[in-house]
NUNU-880256 format. One record per residue: residue number from 1; residue in one letter; x, y, z of N, C-alpha, C in turn. Coordinates in nm, 4 decimals, decimal comma. Layout:
N
+-----+------+----------+----------+----------+----------+----------+----------+----------+----------+----------+
|  nr | rest |     n_c1 |     n_c2 |     n_c3 |    ca_c1 |    ca_c2 |    ca_c3 |     c_c1 |     c_c2 |     c_c3 |
+-----+------+----------+----------+----------+----------+----------+----------+----------+----------+----------+
| NUM |    A |        X |        Y |        Z |        X |        Y |        Z |        X |        Y |        Z |
...
+-----+------+----------+----------+----------+----------+----------+----------+----------+----------+----------+
***
This chain:
96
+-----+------+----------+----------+----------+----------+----------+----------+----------+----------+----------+
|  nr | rest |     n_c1 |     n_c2 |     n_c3 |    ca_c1 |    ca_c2 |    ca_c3 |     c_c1 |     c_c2 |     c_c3 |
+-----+------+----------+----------+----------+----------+----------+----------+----------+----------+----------+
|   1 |    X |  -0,3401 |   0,6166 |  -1,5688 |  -0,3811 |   0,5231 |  -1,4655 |  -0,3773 |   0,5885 |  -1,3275 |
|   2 |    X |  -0,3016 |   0,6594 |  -1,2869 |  -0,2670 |   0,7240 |  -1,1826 |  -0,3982 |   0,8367 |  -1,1948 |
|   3 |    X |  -0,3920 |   0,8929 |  -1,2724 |  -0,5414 |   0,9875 |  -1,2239 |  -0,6618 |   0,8654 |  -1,2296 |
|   4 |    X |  -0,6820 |   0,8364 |  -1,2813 |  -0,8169 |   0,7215 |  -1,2717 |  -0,8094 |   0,6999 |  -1,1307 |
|   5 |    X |  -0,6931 |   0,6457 |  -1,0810 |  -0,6712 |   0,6153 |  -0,9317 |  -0,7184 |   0,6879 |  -0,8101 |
|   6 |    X |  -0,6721 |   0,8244 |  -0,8949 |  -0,6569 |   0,9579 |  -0,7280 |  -0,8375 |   0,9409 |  -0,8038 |
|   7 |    X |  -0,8943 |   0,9513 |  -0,8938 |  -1,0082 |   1,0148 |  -0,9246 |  -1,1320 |   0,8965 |  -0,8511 |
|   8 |    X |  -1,0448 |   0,7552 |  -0,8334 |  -1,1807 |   0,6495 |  -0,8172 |  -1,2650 |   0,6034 |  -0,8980 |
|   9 |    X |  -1,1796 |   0,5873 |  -1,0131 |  -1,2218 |   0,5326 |  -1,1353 |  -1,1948 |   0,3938 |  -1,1602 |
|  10 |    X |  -1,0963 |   0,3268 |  -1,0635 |  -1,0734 |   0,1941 |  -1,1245 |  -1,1420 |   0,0950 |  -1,0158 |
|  11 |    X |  -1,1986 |   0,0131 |  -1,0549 |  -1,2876 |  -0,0559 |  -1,0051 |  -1,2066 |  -0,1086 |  -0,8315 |
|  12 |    X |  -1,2776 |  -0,1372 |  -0,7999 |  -1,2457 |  -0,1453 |  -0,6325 |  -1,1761 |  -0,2620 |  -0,5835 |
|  13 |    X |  -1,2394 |  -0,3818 |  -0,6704 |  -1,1922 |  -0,4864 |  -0,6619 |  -1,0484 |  -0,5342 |  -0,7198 |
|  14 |    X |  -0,9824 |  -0,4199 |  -0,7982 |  -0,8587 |  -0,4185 |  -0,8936 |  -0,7693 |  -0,3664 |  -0,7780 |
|  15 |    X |  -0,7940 |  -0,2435 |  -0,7331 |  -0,7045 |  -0,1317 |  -0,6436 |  -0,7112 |  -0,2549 |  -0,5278 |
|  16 |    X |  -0,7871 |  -0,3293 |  -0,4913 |  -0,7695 |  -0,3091 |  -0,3248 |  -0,7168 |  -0,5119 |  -0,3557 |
|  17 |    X |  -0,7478 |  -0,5600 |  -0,4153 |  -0,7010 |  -0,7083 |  -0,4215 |  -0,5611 |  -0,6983 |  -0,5445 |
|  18 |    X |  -0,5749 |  -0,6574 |  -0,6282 |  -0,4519 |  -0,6299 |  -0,7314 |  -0,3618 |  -0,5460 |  -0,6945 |
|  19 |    X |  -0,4183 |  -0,4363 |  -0,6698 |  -0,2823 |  -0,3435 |  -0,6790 |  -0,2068 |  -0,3320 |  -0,4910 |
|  20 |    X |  -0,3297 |  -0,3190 |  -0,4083 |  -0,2533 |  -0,3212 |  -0,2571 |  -0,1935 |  -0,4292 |  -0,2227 |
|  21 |    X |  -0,2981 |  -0,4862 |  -0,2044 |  -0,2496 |  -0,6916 |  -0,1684 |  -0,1808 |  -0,7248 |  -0,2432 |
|  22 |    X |  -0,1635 |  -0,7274 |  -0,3343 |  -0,0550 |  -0,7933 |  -0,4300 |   0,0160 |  -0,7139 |  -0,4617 |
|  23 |    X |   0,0618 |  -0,6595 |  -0,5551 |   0,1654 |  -0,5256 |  -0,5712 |   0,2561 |  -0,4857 |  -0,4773 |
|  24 |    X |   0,1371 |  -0,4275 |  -0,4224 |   0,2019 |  -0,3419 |  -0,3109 |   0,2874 |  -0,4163 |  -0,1857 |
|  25 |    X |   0,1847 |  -0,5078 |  -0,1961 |   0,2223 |  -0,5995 |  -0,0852 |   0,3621 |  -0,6400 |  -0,0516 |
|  26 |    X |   0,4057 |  -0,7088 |  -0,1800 |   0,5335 |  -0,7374 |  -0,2854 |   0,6515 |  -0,6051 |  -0,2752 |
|  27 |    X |   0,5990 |  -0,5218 |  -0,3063 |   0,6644 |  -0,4101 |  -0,2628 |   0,7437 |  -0,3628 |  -0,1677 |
|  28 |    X |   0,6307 |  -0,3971 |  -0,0544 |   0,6819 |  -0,4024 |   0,0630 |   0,8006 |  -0,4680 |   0,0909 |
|  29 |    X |   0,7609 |  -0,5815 |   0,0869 |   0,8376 |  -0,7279 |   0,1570 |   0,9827 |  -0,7333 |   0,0930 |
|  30 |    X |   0,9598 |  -0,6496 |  -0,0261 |   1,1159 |  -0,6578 |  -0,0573 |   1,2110 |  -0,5441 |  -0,0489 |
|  31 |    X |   1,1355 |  -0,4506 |   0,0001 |   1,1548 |  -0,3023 |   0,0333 |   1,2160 |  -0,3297 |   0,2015 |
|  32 |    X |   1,1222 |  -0,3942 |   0,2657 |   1,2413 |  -0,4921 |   0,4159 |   1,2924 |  -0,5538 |   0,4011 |
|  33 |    X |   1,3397 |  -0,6240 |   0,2967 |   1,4524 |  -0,7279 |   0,2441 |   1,5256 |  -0,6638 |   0,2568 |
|  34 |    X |   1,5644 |  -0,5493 |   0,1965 |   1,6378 |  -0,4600 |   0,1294 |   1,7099 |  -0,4011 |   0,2272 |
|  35 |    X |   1,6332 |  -0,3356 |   0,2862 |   1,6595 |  -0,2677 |   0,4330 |   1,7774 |  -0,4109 |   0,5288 |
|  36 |    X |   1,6417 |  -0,5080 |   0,5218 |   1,7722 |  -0,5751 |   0,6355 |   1,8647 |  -0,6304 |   0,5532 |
|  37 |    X |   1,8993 |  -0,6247 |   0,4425 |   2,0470 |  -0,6493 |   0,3921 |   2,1253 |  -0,5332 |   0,4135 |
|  38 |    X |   2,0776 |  -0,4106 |   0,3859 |   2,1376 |  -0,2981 |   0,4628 |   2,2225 |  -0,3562 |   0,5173 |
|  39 |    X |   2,1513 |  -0,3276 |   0,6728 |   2,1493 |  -0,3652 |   0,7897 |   2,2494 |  -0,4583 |   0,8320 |
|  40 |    X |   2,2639 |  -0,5531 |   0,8003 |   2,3561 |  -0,6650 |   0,7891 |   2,4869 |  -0,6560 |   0,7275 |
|  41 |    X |   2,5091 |  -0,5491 |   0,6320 |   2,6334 |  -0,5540 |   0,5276 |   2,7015 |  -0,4071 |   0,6194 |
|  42 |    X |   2,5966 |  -0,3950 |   0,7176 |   2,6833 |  -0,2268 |   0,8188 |   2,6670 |  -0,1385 |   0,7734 |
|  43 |    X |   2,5386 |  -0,0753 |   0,6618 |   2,4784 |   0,0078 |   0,5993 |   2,4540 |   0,1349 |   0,7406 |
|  44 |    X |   2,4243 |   0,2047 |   0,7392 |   2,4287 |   0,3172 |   0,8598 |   2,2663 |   0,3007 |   0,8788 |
|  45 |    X |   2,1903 |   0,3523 |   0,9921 |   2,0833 |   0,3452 |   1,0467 |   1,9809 |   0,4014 |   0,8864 |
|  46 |    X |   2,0068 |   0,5412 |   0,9221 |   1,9018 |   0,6041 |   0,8048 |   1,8979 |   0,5331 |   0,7241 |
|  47 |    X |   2,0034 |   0,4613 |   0,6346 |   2,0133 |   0,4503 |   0,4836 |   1,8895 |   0,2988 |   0,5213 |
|  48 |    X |   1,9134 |   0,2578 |   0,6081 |   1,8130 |   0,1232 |   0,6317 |   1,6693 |   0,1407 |   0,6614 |
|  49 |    X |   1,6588 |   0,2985 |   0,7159 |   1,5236 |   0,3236 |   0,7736 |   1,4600 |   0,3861 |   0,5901 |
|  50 |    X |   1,5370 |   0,4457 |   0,5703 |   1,5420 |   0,5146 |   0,3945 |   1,4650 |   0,4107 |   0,3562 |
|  51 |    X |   1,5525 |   0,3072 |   0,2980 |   1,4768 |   0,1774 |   0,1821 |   1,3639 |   0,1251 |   0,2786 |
|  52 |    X |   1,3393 |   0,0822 |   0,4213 |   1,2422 |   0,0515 |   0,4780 |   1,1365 |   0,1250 |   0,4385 |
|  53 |    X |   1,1009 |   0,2279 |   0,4585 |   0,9868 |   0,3500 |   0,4387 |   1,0063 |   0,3949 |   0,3329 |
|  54 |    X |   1,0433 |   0,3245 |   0,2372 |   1,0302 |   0,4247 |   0,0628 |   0,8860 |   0,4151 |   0,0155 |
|  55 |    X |   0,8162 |   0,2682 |   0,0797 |   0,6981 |   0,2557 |  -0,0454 |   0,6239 |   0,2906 |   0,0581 |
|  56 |    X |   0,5625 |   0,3723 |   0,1584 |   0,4892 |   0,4885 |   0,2308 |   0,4669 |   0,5658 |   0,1280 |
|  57 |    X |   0,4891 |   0,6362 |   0,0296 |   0,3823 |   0,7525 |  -0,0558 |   0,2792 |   0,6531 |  -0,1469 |
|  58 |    X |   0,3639 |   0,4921 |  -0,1794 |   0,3091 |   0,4614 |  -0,2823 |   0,1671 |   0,4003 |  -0,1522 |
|  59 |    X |   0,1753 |   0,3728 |  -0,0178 |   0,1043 |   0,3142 |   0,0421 |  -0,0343 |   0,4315 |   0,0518 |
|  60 |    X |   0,0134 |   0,5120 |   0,1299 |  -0,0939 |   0,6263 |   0,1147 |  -0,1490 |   0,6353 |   0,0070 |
|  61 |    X |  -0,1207 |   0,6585 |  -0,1468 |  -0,1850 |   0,6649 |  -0,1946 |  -0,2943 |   0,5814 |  -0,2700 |
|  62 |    X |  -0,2609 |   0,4238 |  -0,2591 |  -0,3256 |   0,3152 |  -0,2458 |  -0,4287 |   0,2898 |  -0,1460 |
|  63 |    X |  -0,4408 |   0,3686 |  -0,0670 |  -0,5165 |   0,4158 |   0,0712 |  -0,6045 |   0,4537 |   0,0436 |
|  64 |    X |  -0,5879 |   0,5893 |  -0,0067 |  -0,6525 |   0,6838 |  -0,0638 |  -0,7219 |   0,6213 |  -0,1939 |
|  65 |    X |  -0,6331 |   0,5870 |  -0,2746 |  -0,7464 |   0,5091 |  -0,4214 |  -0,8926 |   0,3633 |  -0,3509 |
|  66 |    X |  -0,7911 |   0,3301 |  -0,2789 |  -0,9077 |   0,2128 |  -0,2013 |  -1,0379 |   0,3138 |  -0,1241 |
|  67 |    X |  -1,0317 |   0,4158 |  -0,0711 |  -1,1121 |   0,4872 |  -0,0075 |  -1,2867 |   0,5724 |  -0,1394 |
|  68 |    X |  -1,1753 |   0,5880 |  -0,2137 |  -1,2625 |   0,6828 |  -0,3267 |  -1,3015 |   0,5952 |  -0,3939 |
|  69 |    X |  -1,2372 |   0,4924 |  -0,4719 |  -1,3537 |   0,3547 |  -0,5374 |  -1,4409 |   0,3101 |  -0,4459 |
|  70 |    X |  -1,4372 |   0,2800 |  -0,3427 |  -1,4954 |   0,2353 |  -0,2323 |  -1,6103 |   0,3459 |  -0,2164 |
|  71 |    X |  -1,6288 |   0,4788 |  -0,2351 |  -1,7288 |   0,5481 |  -0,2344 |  -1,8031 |   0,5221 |  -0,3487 |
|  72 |    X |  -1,7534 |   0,4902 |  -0,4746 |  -1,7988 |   0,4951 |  -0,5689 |  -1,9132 |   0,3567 |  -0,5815 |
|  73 |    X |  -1,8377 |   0,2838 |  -0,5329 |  -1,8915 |   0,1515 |  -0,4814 |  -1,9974 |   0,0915 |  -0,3950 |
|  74 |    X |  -2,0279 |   0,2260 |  -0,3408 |  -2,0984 |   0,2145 |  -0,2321 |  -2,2524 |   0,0576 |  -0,2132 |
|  75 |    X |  -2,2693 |   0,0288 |  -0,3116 |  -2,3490 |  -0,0920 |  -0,3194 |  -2,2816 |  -0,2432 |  -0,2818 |
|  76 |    X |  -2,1778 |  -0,2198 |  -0,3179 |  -2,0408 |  -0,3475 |  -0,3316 |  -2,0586 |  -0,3827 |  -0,2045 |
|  77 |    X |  -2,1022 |  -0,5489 |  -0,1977 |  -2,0057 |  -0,5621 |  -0,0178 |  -1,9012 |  -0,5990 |  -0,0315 |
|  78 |    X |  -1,7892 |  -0,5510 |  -0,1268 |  -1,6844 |  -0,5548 |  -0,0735 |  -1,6270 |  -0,3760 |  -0,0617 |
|  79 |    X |  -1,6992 |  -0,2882 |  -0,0523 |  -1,6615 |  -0,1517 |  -0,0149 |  -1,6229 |  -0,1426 |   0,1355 |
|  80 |    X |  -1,7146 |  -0,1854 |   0,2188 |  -1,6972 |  -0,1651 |   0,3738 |  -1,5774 |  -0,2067 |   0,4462 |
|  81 |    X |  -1,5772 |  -0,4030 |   0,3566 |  -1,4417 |  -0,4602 |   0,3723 |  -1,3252 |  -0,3931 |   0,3815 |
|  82 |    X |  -1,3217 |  -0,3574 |   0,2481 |  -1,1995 |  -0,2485 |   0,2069 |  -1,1765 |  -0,1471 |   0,2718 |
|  83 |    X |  -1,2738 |  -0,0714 |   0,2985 |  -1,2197 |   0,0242 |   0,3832 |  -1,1749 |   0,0019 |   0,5436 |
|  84 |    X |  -1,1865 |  -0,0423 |   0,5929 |  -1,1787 |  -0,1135 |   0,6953 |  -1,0120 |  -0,1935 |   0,6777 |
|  85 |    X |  -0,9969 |  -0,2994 |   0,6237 |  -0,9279 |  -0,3498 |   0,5662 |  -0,7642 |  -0,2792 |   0,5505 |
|  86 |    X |  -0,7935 |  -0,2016 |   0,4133 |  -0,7292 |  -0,1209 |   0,3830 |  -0,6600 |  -0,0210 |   0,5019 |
|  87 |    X |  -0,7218 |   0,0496 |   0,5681 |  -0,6748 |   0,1088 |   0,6495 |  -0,5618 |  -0,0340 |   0,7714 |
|  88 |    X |  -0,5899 |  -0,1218 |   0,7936 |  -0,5254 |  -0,2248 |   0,8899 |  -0,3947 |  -0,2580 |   0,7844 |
|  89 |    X |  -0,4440 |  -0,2599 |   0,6976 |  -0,3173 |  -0,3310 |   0,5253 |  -0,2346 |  -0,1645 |   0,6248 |
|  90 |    X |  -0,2173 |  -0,0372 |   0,5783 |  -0,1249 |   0,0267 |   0,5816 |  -0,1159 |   0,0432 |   0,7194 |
|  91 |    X |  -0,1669 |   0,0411 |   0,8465 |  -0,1167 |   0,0266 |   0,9832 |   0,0408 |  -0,0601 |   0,9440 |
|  92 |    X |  -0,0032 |  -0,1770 |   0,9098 |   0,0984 |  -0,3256 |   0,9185 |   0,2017 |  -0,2770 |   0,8384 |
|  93 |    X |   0,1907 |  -0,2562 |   0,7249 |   0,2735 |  -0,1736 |   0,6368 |   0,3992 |  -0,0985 |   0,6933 |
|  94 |    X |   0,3405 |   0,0012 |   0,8050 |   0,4548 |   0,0993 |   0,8434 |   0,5250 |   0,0113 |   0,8921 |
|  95 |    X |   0,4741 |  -0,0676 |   0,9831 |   0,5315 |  -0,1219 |   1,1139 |   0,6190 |  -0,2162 |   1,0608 |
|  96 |    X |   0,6128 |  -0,2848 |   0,9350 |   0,7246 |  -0,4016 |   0,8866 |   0,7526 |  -0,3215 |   0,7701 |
+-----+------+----------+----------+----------+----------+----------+----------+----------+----------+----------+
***
């Protein structure tokens, strides 16, 4: 699944509504949960910035899979969306 991914094999509408938005999304939100329980229990700075920014490789590369289906796609109107999109999804990402 993971090469299908880097390769832009899995349909566009899976990677960028299934797996970013949802998944990932999910990912996130509990990946800053996590962090601010840290945070709260007197966990030290890093170890909070650590679990905050763990799912950054999995984001990039969800980036990247949304970018290359999205070429593949190129007829789709939902390619342009996505890319567009996608790139604003991992801006927000870092930042929370």
């Amino acid at each position: 699944m993971i090469a299908k991914l880097w390769r832009g094999e899995v349909p566009l509408a899976r990677v960028f509504w299934e797996l970013m938005i949802g998944w990932a999304t999910l990912l996130n939100l509990i990946s800053t949960g996590l962090a601010l329980a840290a945070f709260l229990r007197g966990a030290s700075a890093w170890l909070g910035l650590l679990i905050n920014f763990c799912p950054i490789p999995l984001n990039a590369f969800l980036l990247i899979a949304v970018w290359r289906a999205a070429a593949r796609e190129q007829s789709s109107g939902l390619a342009n969306f996505a890319r567009i999109a996608s790139v604003l999804w991992f801006a927000v990402m870092i930042v929370f």
